[in-house]
C-alpha positions as CSV (number, residue, x, y, z in Angstrom):
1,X,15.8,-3.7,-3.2
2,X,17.3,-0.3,-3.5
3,X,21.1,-0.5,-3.7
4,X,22.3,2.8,-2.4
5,X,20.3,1.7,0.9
6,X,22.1,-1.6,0.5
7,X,25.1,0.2,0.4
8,X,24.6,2.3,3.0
9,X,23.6,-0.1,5.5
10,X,25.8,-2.5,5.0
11,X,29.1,0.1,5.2
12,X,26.9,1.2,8.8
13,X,25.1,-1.9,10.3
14,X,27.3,-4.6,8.2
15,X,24.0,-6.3,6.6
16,X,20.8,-4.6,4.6
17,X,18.0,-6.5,6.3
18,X,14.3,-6.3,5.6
19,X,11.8,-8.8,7.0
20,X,11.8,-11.4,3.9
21,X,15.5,-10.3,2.6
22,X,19.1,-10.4,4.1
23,X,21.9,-9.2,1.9
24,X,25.6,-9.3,3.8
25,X,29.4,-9.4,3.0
26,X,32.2,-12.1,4.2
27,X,35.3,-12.2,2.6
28,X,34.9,-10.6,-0.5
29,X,31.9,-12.0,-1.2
30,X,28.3,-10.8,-1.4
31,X,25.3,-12.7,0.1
32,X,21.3,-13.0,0.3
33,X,18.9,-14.9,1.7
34,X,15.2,-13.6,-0.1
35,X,11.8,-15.4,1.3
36,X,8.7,-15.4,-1.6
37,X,5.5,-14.8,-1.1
38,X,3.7,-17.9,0.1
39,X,2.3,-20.2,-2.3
40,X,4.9,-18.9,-4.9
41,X,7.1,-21.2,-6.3
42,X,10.9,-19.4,-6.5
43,X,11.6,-21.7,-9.7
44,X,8.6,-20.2,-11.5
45,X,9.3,-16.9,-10.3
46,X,12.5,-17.0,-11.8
47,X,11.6,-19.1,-14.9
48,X,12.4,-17.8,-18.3
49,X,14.5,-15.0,-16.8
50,X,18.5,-14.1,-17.6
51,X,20.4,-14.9,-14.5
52,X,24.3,-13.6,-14.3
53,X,26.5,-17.2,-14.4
54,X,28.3,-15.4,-11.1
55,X,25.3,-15.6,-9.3
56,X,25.6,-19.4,-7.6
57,X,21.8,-19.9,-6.6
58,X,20.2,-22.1,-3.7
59,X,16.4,-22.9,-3.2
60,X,14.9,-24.2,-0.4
61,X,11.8,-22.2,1.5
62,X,14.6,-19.2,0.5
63,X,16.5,-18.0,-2.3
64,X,19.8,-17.9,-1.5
65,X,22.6,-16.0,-3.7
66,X,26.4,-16.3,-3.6
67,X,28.8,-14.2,-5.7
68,X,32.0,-12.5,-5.8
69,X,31.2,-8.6,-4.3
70,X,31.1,-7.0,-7.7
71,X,28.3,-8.8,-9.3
72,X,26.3,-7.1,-6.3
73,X,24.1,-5.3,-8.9
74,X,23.2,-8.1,-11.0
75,X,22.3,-9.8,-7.2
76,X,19.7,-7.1,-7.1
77,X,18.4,-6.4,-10.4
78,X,17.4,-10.3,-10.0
79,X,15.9,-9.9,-6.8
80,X,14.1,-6.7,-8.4
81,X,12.8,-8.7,-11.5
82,X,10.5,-10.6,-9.4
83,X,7.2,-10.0,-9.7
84,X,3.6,-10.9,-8.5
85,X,0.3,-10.5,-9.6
86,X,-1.9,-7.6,-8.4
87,X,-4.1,-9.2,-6.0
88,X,-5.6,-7.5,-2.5
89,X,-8.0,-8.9,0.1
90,X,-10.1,-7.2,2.4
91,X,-13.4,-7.6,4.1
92,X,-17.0,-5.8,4.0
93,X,-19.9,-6.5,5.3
94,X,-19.0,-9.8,7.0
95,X,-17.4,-11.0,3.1
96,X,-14.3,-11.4,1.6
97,X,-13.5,-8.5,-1.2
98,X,-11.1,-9.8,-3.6
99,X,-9.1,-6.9,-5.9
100,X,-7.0,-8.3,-8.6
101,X,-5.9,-5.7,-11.6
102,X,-8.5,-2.9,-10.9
103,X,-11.7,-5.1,-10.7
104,X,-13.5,-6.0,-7.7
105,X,-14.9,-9.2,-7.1
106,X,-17.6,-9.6,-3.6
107,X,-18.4,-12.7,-1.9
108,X,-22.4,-13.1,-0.4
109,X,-22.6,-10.4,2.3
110,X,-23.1,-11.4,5.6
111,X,-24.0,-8.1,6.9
112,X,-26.9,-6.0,5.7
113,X,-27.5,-3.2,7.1
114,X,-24.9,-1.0,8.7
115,X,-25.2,2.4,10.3
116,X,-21.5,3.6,9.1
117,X,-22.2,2.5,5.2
118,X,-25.4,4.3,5.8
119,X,-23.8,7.7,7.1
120,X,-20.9,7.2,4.6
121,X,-22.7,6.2,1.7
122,X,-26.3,6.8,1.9
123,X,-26.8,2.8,1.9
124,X,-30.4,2.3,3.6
125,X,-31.2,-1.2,5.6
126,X,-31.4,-4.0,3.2
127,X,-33.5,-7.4,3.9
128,X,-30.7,-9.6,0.8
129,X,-27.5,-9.9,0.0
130,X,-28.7,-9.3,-3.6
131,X,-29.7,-5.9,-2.8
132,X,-25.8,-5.3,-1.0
133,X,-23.5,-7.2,-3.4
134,X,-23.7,-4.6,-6.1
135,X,-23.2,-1.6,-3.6
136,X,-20.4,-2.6,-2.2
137,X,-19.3,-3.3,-5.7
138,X,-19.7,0.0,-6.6
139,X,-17.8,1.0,-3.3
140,X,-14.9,-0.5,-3.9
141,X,-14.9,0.3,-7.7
142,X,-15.2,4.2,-6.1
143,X,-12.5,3.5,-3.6
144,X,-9.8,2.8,-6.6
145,X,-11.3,5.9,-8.2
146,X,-9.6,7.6,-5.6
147,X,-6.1,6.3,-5.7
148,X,-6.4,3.0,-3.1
149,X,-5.7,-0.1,-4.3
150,X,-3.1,1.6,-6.6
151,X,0.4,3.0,-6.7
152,X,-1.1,6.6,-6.2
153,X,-3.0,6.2,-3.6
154,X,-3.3,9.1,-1.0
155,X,-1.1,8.2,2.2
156,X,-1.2,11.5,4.2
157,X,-4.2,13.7,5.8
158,X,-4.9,15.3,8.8
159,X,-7.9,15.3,9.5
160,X,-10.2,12.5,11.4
161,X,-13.1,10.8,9.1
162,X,-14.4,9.0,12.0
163,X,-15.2,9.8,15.6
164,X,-13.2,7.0,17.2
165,X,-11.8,5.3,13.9
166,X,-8.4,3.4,14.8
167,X,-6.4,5.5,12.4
168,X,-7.7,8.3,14.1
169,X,-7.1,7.4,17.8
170,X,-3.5,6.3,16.6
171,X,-3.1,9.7,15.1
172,X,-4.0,11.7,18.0
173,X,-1.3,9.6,20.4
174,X,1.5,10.2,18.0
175,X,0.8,13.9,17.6
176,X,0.5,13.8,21.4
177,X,3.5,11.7,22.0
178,X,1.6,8.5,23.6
179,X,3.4,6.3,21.4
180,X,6.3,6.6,18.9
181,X,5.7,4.2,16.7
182,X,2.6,2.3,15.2
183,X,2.4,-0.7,13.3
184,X,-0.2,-0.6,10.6
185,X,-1.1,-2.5,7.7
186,X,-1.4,-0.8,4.0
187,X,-2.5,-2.5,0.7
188,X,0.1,-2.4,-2.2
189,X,2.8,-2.5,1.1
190,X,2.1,-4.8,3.5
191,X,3.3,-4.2,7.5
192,X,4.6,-0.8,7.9
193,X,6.3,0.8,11.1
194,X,4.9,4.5,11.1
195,X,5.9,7.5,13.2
196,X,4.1,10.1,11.2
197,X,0.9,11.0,12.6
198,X,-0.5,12.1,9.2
199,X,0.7,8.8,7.5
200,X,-1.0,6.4,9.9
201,X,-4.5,8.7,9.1
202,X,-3.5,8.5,5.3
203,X,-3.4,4.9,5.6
204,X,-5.8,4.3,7.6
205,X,-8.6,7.0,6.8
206,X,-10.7,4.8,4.1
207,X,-9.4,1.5,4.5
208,X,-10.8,-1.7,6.5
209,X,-8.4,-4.4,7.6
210,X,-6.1,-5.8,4.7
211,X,-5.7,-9.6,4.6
212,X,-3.5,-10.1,1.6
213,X,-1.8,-7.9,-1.0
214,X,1.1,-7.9,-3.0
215,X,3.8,-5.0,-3.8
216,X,3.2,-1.9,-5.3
217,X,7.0,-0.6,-5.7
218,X,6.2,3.6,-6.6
219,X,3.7,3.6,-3.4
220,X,6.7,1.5,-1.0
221,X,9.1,4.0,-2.2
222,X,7.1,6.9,-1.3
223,X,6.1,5.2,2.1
224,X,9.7,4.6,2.5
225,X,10.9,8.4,2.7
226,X,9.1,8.4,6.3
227,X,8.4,5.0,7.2
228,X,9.7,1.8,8.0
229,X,8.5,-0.5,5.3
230,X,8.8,-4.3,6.5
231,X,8.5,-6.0,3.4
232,X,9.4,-4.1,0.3
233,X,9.8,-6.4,-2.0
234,X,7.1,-9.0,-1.1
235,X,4.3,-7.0,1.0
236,X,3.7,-9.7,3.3
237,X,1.5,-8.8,6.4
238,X,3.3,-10.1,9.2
239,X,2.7,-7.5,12.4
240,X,4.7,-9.9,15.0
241,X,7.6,-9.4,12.2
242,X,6.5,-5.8,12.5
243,X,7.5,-5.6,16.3
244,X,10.8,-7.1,15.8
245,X,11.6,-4.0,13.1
246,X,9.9,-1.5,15.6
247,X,12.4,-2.7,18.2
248,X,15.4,-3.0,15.9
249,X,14.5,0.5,14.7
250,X,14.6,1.6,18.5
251,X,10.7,2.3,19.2
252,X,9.9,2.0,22.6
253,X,5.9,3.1,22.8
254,X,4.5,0.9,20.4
255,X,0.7,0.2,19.2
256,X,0.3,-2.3,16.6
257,X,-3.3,-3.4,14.8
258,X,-4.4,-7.0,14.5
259,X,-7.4,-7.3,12.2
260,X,-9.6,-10.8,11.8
261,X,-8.2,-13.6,13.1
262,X,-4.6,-12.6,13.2
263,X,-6.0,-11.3,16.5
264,X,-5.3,-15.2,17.5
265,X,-1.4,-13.6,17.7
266,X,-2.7,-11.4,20.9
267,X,-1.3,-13.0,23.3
268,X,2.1,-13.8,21.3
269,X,2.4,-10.2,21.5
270,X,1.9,-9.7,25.4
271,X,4.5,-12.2,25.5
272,X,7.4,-10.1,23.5
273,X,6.1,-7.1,25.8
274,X,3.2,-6.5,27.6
275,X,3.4,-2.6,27.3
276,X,2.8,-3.1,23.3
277,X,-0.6,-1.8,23.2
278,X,-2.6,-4.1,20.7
279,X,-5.6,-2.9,18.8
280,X,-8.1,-5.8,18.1
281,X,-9.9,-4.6,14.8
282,X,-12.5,-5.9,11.8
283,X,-14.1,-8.6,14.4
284,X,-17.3,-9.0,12.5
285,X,-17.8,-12.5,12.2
286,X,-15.0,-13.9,14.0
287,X,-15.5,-17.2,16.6
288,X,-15.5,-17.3,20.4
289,X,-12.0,-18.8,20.7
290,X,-10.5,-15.5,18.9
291,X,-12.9,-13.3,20.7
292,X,-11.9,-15.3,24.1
293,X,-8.1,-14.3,22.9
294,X,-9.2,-10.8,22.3
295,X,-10.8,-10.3,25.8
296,X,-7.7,-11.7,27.3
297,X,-5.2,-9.6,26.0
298,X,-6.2,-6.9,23.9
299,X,-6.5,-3.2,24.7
300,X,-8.8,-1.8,22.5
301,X,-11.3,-3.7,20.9
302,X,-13.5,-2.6,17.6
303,X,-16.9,-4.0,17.8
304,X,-17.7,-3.8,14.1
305,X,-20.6,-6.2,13.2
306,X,-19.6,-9.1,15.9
307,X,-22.1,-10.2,17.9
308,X,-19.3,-12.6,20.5
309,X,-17.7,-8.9,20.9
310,X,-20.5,-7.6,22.3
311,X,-22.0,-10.6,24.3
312,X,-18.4,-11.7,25.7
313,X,-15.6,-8.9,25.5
314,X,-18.6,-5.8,26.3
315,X,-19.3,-6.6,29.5
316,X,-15.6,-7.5,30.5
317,X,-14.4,-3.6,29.5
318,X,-13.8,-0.8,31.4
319,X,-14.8,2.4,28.8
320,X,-17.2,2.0,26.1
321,X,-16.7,4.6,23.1
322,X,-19.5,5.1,21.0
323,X,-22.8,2.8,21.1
324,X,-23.6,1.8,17.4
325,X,-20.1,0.8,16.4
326,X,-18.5,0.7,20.1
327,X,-14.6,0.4,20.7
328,X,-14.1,-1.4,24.7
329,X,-11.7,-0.4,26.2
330,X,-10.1,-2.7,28.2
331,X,-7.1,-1.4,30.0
332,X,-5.2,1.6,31.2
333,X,-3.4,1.4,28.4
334,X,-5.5,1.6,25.8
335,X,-7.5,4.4,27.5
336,X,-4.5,6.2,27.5
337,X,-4.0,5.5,23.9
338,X,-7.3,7.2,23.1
339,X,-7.5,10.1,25.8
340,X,-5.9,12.8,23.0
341,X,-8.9,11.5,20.9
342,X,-11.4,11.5,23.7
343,X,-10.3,14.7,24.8
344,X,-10.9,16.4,21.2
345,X,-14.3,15.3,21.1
346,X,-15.1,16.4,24.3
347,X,-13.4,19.5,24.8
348,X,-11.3,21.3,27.3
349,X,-13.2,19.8,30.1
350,X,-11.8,16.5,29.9
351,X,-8.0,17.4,29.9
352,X,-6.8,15.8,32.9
353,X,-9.4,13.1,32.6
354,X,-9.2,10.2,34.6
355,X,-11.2,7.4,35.2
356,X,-11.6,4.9,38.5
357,X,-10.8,1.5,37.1
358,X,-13.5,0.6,39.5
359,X,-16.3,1.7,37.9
360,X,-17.8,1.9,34.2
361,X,-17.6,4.8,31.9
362,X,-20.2,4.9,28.4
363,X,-18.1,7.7,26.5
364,X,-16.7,9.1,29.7
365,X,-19.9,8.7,31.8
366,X,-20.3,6.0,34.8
367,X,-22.7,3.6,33.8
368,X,-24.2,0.4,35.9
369,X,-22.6,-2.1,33.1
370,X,-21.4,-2.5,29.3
371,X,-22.2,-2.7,27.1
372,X,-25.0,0.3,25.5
373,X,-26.6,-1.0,23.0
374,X,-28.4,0.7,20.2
375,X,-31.3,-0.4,18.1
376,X,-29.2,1.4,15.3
377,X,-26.2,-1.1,15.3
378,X,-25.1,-3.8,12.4
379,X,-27.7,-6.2,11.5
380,X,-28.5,-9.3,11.7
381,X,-24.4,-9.4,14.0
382,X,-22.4,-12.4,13.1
């Protein structure tokens, strides 16, 4: 918590809100509601640490604080001493990567040959898991050699690593003023609202879908001089939560990202507001229930390494992008979403592209059906 912006929005909005804290006034006193981290225990959190006798203190699923308005600063040094251990989940490969304190620990890939790895990082085709689990090792060990997973990690550039990479299409509509606001997903800070074209790339650029990670304060607070960081002190990932403080912050054209199986949340999200356009990414391996979700109500949709994507949400979409690694488009929406970055890679020719909603387009061409497949795609698809 950073008292002069507790200050300053209580004097203007009469609370200091953030989606796991609540700090208000009432009659001279000063008052807080703070939600841990789940599967942290508040009474451990707080154990062994000096706590102000003003402070009266509540536990349930919260922590709630009561005290007297000048013992405000002792409230939220309190708050500020807790802490949590370094610890950030992602996937590769079809497996769970688990960082925890600068090392990197890999699960059995499920995936062994991939076209992107290959172009990326000169990985050929393997035939074992044995022959992956130490590259991707190395990969992540590199990617923290470059700043992410840590508090200095790079958060702004300009310029598209990937052809029809999320970060990049999300980029490309900001900068063209498609959508105000996107609601992304960074390690170290959890949901984030973002309006800056460069600082959805930044975030983005290197980085597959984040399933758990805990705070990195110096990164938040740089985040926070542009951004709308929904959990600063916890760094939960919560992108439903992430709509409510898009809306509260007065965004109108939203996209948000759902990675895995938070896609599940796809339809919660048509039902706050159907314009919300919803990016469905980091499928590989994920069942025919989600994927059945995905096709339902998603607008863009990552193929990755999934082979339901391709057999089930494919043939449903109206625009395939690319043919390795394809993104479906499945609605106007989302095609308008990606036209700046459609238009870029195909040049002046395409700028008042438009597509008949009858027909189906293979990267802006009418095709028979979807999808194209490639013999250079993820292998074996889970």
């Amino acid at each position: 918590m950073e008292l002069t912006k507790i200050l300053e929005e209580i004097e203007n909005k009469g609370e200091y809100w953030r989606g796991d804290s609540r700090v208000w006034t009432k009659n001279g006193k000063i008052y807080c509601e703070y939600l841990p981290k789940k599967d942290y225990s508040l009474i451990e959190l707080l154990k062994g640490k000096e706590i102000n006798r003003n402070l009266k203190l509540e536990f349930d699923k919260l922590l709630r604080i009561e005290a007297d308005y000048e013992f405000l600063v002792d409230l939220v040094e309190l708050v500020n001493s807790i802490e949590y251990s370094d610890k950030h989940v992602t996937k590769r490969a079809g497996c769970k990567v688990t960082i925890s304190n600068g090392k990197v620990e890999v699960e059995e890939p499920r995936i062994l040959y991939c076209p992107l790895a290959k172009e990326a990082y000169g990985r050929k085709a393997c035939t074992e898991c044995t022959e992956v689990k130490p590259f991707l090792k190395m990969e992540f060990e590199n990617k923290i050699g470059e700043g992410l997973f840590t508090e200095g990690r790079k958060i702004c550039e300009n310029k598209a690593r990937y052809t029809y990479g999320a970060s990049e299409i999300l980029m490309d509509a900001l900068k063209e003023k498609v959508i105000d606001a996107a609601i992304v997903v960074c390690e170290g800070v959890g949901t984030v609202v973002v309006e800056n074209p460069e600082i959805v790339q930044g975030i983005g650029e290197k980085m597959t879908g984040v399933f758990y990670t805990s705070p990195h304060k110096k990164l938040i607070k740089r985040l926070e001089k542009n951004s709308f960081v929904v959990f600063p002190e916890t760094a939960r990932i919560n992108q439903i939560k992430g709509i409510d403080a898009a809306k509260r912050l007065g965004y109108k054209k939203i996209a948000v990202t759902m990675a895995d199986k938070d896609s599940n949340k796809l339809k919660k999200i048509k039902e706050i507001n159907e314009e919300i356009i919803a990016l469905a990414l980091c499928t590989t391996g994920i069942d025919k229930k989600t994927v059945r979700m995905i096709k339902e109500y998603a607008d863009l949709v990552w193929a990755c390494g999934s082979k339901y994507v391709r057999e089930l949400v494919g043939p449903e979409s109206w625009v395939q992008l690319g043919t390795r690694l394809p993104v479906f488009v499945l609605t106007e929406r989302g095609f308008d979403l990606a036209k700046p970055r459609i238009k870029k890679e195909f040049g002046q020719f395409y700028d008042d592209l438009f597509l008949n909603l009858n027909k189906k387009y293979h990267n802006c061409k009418e095709v028979d059906k979807l999808p194209i497949r490639s013999e250079d795609e993820p292998s074996p698809l889970i």
